[in-house]
Backbone as CSV, one residue per row, in Angstrom:
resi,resn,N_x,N_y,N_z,CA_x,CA_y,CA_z,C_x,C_y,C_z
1,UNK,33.992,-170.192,11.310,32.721,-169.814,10.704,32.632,-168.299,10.582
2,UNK,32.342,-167.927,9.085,32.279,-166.454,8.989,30.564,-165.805,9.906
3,UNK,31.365,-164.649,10.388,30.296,-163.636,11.394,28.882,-163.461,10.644
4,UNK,27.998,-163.592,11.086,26.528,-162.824,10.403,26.898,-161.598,9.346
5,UNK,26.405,-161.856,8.174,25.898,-160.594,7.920,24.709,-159.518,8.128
6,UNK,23.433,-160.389,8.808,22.354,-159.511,9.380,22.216,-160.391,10.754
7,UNK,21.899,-159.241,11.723,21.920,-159.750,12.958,20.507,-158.797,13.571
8,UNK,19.748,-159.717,13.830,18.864,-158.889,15.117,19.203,-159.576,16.281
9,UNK,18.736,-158.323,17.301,18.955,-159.038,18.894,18.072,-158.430,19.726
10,UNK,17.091,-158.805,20.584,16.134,-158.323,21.254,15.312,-157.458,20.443
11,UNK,14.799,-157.720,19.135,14.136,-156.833,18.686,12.503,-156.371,19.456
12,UNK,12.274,-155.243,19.779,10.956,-155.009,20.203,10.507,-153.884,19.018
13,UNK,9.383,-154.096,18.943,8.757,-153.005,18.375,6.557,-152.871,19.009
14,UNK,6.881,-151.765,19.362,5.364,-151.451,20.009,4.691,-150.559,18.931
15,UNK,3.245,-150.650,19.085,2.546,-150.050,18.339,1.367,-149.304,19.233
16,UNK,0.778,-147.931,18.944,-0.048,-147.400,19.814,0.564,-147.052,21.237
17,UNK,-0.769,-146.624,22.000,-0.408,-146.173,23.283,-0.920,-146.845,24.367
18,UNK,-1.581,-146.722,25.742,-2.167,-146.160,26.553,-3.283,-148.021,26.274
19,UNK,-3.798,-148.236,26.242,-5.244,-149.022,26.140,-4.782,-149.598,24.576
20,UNK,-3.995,-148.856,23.790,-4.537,-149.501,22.477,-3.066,-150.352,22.214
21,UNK,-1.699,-149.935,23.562,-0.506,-150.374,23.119,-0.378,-151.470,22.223
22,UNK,0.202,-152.328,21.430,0.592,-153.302,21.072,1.705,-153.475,20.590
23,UNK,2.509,-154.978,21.153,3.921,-155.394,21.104,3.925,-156.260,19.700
24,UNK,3.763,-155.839,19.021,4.403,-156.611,17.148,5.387,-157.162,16.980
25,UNK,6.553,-157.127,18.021,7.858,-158.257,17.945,8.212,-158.249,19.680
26,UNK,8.115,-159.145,20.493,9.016,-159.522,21.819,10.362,-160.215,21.696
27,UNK,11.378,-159.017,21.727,12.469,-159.655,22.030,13.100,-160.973,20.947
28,UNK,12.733,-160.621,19.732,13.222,-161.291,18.376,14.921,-161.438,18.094
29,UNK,15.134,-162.523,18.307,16.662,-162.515,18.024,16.905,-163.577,16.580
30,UNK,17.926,-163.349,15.799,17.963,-163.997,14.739,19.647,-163.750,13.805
31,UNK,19.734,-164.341,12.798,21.206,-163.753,12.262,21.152,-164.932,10.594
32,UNK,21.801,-163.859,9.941,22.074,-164.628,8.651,23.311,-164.665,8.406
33,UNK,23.974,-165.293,7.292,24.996,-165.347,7.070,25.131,-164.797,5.051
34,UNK,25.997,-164.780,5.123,26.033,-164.329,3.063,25.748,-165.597,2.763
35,UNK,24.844,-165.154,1.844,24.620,-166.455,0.687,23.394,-167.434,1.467
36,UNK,23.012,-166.937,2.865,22.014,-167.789,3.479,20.707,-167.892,2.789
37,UNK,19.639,-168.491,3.069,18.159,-168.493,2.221,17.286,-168.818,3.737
38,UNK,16.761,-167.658,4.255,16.089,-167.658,5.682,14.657,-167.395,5.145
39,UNK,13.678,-168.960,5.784,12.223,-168.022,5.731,11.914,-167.796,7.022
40,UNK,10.850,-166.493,7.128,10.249,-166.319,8.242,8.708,-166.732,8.009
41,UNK,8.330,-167.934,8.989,6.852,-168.038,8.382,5.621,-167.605,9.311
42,UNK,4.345,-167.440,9.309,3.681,-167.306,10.528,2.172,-166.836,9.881
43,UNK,1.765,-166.943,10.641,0.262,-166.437,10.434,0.076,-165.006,9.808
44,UNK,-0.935,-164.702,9.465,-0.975,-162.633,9.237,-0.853,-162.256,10.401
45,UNK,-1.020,-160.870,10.948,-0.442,-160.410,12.112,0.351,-161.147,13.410
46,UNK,1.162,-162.096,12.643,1.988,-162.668,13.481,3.364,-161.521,14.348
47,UNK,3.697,-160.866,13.079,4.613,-159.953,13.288,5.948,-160.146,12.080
48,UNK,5.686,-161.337,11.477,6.630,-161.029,10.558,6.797,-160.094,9.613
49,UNK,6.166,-159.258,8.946,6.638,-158.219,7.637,6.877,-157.195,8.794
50,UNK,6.617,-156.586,10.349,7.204,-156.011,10.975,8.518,-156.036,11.119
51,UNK,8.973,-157.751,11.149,10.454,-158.013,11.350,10.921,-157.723,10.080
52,UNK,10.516,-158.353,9.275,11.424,-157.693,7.917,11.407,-156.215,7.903
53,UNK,10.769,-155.507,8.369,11.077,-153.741,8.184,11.353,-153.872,8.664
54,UNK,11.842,-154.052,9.991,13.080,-153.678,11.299,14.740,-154.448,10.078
55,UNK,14.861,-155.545,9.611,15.537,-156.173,9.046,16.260,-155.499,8.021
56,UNK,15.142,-154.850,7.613,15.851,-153.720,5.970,15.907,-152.551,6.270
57,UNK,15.945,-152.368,7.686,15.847,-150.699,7.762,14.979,-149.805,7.581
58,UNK,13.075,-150.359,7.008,12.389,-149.662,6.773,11.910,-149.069,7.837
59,UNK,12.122,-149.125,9.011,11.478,-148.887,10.401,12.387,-148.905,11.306
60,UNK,12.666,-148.120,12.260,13.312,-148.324,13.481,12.897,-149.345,14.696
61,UNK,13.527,-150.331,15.335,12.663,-150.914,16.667,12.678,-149.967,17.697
62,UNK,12.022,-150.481,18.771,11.555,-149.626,19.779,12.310,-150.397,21.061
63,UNK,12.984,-151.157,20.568,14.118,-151.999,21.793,15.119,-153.444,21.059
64,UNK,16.225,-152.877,21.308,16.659,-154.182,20.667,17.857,-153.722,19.417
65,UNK,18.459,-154.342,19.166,19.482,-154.001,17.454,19.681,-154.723,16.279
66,UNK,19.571,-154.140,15.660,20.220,-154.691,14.114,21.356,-154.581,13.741
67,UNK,22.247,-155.297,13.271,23.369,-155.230,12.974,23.701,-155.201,11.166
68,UNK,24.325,-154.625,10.573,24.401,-155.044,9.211,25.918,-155.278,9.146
69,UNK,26.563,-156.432,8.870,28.335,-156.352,8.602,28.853,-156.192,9.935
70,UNK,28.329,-156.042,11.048,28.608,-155.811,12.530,28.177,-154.458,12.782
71,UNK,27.986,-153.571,11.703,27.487,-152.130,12.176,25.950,-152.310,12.423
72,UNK,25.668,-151.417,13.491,24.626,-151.536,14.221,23.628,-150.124,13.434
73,UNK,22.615,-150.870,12.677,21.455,-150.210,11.542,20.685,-149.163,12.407
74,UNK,20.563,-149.281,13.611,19.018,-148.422,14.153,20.127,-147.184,14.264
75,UNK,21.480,-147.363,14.792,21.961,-145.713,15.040,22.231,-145.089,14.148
76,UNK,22.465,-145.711,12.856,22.685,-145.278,11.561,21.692,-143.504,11.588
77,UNK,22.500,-142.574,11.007,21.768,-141.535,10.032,20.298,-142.130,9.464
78,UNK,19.245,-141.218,8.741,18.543,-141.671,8.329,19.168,-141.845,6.748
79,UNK,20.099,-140.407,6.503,20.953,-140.582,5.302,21.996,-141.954,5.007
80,UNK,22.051,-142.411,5.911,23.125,-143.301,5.974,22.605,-145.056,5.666
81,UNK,21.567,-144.637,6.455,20.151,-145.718,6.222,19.972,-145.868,4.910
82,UNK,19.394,-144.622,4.304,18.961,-144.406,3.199,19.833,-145.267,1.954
83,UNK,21.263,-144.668,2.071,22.260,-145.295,1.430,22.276,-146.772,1.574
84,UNK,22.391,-147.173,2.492,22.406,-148.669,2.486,21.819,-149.282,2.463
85,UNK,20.219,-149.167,2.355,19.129,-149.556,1.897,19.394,-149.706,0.271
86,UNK,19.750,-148.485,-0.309,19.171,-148.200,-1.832,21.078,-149.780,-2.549
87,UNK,21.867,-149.588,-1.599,23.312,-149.844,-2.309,23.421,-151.179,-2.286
88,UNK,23.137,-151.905,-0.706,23.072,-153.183,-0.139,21.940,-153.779,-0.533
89,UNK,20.751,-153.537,-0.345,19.545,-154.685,-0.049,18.830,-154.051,-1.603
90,UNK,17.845,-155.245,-1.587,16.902,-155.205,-2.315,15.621,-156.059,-1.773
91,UNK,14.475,-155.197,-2.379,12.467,-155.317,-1.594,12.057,-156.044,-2.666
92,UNK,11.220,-156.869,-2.710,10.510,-157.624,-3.332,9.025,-157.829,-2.493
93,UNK,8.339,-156.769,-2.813,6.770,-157.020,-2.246,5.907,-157.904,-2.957
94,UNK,4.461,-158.258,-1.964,3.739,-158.843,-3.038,2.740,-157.425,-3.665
95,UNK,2.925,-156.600,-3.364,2.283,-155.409,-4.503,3.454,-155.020,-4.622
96,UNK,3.303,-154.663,-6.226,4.673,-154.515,-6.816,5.416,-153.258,-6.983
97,UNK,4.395,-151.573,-6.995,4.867,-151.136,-5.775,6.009,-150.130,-7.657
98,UNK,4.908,-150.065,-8.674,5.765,-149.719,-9.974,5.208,-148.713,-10.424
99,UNK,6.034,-147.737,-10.806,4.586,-146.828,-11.574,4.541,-146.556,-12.704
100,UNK,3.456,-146.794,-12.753,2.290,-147.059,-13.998,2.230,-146.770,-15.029
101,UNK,2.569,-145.306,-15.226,2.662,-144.974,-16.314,4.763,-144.603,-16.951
102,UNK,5.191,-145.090,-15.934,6.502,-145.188,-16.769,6.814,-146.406,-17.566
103,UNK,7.872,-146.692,-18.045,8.329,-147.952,-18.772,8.949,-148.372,-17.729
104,UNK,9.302,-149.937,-18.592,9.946,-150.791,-17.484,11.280,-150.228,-17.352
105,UNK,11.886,-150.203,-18.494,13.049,-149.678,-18.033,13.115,-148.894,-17.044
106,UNK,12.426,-147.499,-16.754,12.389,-146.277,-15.731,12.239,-146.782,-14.875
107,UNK,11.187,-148.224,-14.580,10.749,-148.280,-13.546,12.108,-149.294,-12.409
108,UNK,12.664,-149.784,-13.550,14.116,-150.891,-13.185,15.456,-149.592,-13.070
109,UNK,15.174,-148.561,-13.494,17.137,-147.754,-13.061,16.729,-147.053,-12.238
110,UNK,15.214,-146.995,-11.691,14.939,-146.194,-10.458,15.924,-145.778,-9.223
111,UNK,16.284,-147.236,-8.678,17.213,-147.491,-7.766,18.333,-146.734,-8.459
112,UNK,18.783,-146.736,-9.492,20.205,-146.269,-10.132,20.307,-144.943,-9.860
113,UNK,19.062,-144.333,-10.317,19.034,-143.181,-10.284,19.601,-142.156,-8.870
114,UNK,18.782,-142.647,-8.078,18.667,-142.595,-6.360,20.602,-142.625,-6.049
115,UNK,20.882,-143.854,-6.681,22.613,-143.684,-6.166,23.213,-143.048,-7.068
116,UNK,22.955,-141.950,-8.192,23.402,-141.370,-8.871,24.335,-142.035,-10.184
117,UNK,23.988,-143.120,-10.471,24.557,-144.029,-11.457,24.421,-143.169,-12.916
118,UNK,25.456,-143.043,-14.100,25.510,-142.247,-15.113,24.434,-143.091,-15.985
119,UNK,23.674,-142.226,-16.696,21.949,-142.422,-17.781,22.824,-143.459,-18.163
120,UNK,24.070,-143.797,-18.919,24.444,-144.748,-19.698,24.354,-145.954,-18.787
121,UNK,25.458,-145.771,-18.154,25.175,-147.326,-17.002,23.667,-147.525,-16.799
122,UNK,22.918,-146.631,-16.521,21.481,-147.203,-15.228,21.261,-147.891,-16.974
123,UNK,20.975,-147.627,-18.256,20.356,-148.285,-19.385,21.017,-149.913,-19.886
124,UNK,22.630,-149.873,-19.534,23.179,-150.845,-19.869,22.518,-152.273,-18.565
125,UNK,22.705,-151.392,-17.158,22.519,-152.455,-16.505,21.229,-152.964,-16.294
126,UNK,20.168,-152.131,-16.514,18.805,-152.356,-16.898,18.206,-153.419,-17.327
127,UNK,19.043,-152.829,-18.783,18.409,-154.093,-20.160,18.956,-154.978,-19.820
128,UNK,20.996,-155.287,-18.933,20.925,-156.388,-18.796,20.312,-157.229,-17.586
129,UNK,19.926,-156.990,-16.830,19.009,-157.600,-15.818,17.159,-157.852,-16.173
130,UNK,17.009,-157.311,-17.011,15.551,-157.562,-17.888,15.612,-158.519,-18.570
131,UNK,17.318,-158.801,-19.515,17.352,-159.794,-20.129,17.334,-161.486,-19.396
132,UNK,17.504,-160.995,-18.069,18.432,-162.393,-17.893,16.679,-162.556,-17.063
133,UNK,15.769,-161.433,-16.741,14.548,-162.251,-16.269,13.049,-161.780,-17.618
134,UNK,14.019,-162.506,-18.392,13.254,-162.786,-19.595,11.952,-161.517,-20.774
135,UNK,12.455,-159.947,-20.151,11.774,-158.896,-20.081,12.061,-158.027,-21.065
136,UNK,13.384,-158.026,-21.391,13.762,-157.636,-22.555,13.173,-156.528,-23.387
137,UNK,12.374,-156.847,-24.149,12.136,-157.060,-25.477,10.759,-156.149,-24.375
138,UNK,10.489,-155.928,-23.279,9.184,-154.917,-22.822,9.646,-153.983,-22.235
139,UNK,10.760,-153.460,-22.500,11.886,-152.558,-21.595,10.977,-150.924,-21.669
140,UNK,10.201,-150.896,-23.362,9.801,-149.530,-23.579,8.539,-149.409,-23.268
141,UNK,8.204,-150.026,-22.549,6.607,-150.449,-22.597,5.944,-149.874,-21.589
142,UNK,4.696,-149.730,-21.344,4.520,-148.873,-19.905,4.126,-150.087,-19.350
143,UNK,4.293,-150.114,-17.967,4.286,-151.020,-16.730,2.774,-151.346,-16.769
144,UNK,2.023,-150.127,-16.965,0.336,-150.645,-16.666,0.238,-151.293,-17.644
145,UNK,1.067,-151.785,-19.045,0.436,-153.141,-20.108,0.651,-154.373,-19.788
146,UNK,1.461,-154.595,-18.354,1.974,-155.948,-18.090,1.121,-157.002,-17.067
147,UNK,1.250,-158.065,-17.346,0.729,-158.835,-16.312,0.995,-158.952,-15.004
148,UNK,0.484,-159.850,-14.616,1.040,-159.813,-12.890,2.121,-160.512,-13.122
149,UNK,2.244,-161.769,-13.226,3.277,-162.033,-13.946,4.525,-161.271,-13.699
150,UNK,4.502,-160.622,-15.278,5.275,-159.556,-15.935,6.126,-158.580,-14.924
151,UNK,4.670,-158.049,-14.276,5.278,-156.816,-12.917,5.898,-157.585,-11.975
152,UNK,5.974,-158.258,-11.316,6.524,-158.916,-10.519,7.528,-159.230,-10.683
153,UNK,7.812,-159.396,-12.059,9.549,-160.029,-12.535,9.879,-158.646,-12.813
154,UNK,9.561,-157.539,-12.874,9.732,-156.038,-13.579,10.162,-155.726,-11.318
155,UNK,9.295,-155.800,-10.632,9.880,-155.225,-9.381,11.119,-156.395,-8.861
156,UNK,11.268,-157.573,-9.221,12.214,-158.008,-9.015,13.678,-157.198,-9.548
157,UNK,13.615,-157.110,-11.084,14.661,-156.306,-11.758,14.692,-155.158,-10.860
158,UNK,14.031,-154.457,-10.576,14.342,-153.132,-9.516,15.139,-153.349,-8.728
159,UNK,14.773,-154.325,-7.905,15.364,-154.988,-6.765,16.858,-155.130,-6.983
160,UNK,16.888,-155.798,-8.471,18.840,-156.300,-8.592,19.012,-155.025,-9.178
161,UNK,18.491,-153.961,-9.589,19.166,-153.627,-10.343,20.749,-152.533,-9.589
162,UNK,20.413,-152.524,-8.870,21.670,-151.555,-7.963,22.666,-152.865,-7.183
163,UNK,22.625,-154.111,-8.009,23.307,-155.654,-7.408,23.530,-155.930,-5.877
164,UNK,22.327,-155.668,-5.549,22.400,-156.266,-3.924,22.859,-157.176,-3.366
165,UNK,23.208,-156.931,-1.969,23.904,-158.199,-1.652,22.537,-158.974,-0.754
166,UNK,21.895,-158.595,-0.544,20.731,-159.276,0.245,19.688,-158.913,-0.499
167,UNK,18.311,-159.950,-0.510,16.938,-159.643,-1.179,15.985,-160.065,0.177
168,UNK,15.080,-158.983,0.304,14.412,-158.987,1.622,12.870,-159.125,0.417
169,UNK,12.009,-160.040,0.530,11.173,-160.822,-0.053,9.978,-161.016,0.905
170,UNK,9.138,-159.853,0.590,7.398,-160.510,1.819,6.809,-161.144,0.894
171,UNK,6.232,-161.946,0.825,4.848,-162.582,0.193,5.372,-162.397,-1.415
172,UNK,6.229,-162.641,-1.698,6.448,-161.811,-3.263,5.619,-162.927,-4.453
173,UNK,5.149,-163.982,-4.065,4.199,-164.993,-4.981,2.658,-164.863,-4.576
174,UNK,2.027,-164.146,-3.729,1.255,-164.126,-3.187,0.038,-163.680,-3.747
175,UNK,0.284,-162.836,-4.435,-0.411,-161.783,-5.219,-0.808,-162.612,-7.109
176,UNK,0.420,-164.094,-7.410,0.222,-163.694,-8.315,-0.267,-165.729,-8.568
177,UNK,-0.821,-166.407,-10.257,-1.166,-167.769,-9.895,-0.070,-168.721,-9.789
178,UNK,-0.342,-169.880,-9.776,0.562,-171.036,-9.290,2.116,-171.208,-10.389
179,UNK,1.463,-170.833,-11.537,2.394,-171.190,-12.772,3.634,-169.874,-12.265
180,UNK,2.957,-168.430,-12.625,3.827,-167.360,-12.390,4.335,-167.186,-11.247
181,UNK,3.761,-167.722,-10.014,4.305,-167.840,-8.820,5.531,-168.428,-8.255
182,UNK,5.146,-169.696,-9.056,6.779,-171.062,-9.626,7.829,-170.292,-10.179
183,UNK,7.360,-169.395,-10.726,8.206,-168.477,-11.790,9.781,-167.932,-11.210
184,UNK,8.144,-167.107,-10.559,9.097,-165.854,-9.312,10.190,-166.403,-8.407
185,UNK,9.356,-167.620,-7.731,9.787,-168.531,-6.305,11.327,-168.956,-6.977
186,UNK,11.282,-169.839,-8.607,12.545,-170.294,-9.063,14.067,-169.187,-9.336
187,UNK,13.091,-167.985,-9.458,14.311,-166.867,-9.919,14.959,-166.394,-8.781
188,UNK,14.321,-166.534,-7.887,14.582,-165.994,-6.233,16.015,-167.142,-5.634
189,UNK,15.745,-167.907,-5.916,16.368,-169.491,-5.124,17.612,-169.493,-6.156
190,UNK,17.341,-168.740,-7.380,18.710,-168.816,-8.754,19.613,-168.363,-8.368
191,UNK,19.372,-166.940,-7.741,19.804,-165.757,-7.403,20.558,-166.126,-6.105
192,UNK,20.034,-166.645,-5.443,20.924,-167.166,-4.064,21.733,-168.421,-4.243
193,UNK,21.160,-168.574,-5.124,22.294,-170.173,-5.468,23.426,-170.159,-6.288
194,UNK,22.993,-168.752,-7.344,24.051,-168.759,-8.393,24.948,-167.395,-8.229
195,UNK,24.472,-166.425,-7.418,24.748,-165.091,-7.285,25.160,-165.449,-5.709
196,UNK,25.022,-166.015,-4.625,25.413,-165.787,-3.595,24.522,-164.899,-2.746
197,UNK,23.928,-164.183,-3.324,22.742,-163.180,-2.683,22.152,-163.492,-1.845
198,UNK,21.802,-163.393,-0.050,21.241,-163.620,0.366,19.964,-163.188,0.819
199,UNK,19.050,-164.196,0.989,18.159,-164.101,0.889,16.688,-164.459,1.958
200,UNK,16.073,-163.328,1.980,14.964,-163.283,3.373,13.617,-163.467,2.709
201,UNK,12.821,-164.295,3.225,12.127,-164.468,2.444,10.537,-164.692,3.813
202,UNK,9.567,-163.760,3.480,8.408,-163.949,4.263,7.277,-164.487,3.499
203,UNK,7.030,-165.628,4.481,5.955,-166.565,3.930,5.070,-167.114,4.270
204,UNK,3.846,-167.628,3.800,2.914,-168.496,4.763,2.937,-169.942,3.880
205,UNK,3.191,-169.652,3.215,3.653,-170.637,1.935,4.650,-171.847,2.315
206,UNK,4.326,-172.923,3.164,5.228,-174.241,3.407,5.498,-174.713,2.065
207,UNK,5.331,-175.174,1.254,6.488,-175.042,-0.142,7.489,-174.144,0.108
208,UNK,7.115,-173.082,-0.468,8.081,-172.159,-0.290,9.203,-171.708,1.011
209,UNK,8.975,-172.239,1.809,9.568,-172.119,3.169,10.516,-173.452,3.332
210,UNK,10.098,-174.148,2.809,10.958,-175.778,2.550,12.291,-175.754,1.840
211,UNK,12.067,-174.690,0.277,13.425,-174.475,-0.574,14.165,-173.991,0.099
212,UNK,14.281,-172.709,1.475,14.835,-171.995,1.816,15.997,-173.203,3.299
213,UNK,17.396,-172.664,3.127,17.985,-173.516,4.194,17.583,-173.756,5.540
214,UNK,17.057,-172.513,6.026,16.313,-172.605,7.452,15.116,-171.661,7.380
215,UNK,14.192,-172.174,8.101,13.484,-171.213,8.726,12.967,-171.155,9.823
216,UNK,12.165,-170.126,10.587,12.046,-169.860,11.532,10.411,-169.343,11.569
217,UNK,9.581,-169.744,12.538,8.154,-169.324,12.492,8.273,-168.368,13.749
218,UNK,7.621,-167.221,13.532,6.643,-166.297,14.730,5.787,-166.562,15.044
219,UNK,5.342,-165.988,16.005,3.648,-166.818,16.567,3.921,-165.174,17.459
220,UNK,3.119,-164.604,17.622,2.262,-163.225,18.124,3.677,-162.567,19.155
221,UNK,4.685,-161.667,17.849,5.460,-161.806,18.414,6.505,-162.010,18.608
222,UNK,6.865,-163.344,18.926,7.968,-164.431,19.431,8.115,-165.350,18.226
223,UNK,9.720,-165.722,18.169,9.845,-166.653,17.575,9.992,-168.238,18.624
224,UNK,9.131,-169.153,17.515,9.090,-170.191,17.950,10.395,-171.178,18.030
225,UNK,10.059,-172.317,18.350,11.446,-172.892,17.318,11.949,-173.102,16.451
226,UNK,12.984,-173.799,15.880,12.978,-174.547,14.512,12.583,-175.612,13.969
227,UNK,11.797,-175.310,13.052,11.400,-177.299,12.387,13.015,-177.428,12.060
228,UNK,13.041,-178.738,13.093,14.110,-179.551,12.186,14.117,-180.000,11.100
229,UNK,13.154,-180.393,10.448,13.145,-180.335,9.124,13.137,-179.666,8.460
230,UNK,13.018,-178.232,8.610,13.888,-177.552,7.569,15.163,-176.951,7.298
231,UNK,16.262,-177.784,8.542,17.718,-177.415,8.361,18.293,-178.170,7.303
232,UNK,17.471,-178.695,6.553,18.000,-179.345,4.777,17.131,-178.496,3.857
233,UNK,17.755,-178.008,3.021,16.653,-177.337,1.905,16.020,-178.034,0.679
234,UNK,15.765,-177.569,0.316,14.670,-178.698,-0.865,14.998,-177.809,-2.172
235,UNK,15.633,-178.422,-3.208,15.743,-177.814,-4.221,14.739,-178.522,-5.667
């Protein structure tokens, strides 16, 4: 059996001090593999979108490690971080997190830009990742004319556009209705099914936590166990 590609182990992370301390993850252990589809599900301030920033590197823990490929993420540079954030992973929020007054395109070679990708490439690979999530044809458009919808499949393209090998996913249907939500949820599950991409996905959403091969619930904190029923995925 091939090794994890993301590994936490004793993750802690505290918040505040003195009277106001608070523990947002106890001792969180977890691991994916390439090509896996992991949800994390739980209440709001359960502690999960904490774990996903400890997960993608947006945050350091305060006890405990991350591993990416077996290299261990928290000792990383922040430069080094930086890099493998922008090269490896890709964010999918439920605010989409675009700005406003650029086009989609600008707002999709962003990432390119950041790894220094040549104007020609960041435009070729752009349009083609707009094309394939149906955007195309709104490439020149400014971001504030689009729907929710629209933006959401526009911060997804961000997301691939530097071809990640992992998609780290909070609430990314959350924000938007049932039809466009189906939308998002189906392009996400494509991407890991047809691309290999693996995929993290935070949810409160039992549908959505069902497609994914395993998941795992928090509760204040701690992870619980596993529903056995969701070591089959639901396609």
């Amino acid at each position: 059996m091939n090794a994890p590609q993301l590994e936490a182990e004793d993750l802690e992370k505290v918040y505040g001090s003195g009277e106001n301390r608070f523990r947002a993850l106890k001792g969180v252990s977890l691991s994916a593999r390439t090509g896996d589809s992991l949800a994390i599900v739980g209440r709001s301030g359960s502690g999960k979108s904490t774990l996903l920033h400890l997960l993608g590197a947006l945050d350091r823990p305060d006890g405990g490690r991350v591993r990416y490929e077996g290299e261990p993420v928290d000792t990383m540079s922040t430069r080094d971080q930086d890099r493998m954030r922008n090269r490896e992973f890709g964010f999918v929020f439920q605010q989409f997190h675009l700005e406003e007054r650029a086009s989609v395109l600008e707002n999709v070679a962003l990432p390119m830009m950041i790894a220094k990708v040549p104007a020609k490439e960041r435009r070729e690979r752009a349009l083609e990742v707009l094309d394939r999530l149906g955007l195309a044809d709104r490439a020149d458009e400014n971001a504030a004319n689009l729907s929710g919808g629209q933006r959401q499949r526009v911060a997804m393209a961000r997301a691939l556009a530097n071809r990640p090998r992992v998609i780290f996913a909070d609430e990314p249907t959350g924000a938007l209705d049932v039809e466009n939500g189906a939308t998002v949820a189906d392009l996400l599950f494509e991407l890991n099914r047809d691309d290999g991409i693996t995929l993290v996905l935070i949810t409160h959403s039992t549908d959505l936590a069902r497609r994914c091969g395993r998941r795992v619930t928090i509760v204040d904190g701690e992870l619980a166990p596993d529903d056995p029923a969701a070591t089959e995925p639901v396609r």
